[in-house]
N, C-alpha and C positions, 0 to 999 in steps of 0.2 A: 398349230404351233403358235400362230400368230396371235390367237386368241386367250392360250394359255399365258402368252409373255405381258400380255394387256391387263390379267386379271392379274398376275405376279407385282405390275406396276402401281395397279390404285391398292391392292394392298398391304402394298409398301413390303413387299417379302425381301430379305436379303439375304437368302440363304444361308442365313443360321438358323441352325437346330433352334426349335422355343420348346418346354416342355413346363408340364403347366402342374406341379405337386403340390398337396394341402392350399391350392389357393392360391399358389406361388408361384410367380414366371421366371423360369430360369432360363437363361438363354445359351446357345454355347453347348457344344459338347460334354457329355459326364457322362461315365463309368456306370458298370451295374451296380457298382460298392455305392458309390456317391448317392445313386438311384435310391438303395436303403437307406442311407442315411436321413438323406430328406425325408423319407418316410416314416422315421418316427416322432 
């Protein structure tokens, strides 16, 4: 646990969702709908 929280620290996780479509970081929560939409 201790190890997991060390790697979370250097990088720099802040427990938001990132999701990474066409090249694009979106951060933050979205929807299956939004999901398609980014996709095309």
């Amino acid at each position: 646990m201790a190890t997991s929280a060390r790697l979370a620290r250097e990088a720099q996780f802040s427990g938001t969702p990132m999701f990474i479509i066409n090249g694009k970081v979106h951060a933050g929560e979205i929807t299956e709908d939004e999901i398609k939409a980014l996709m095309k």
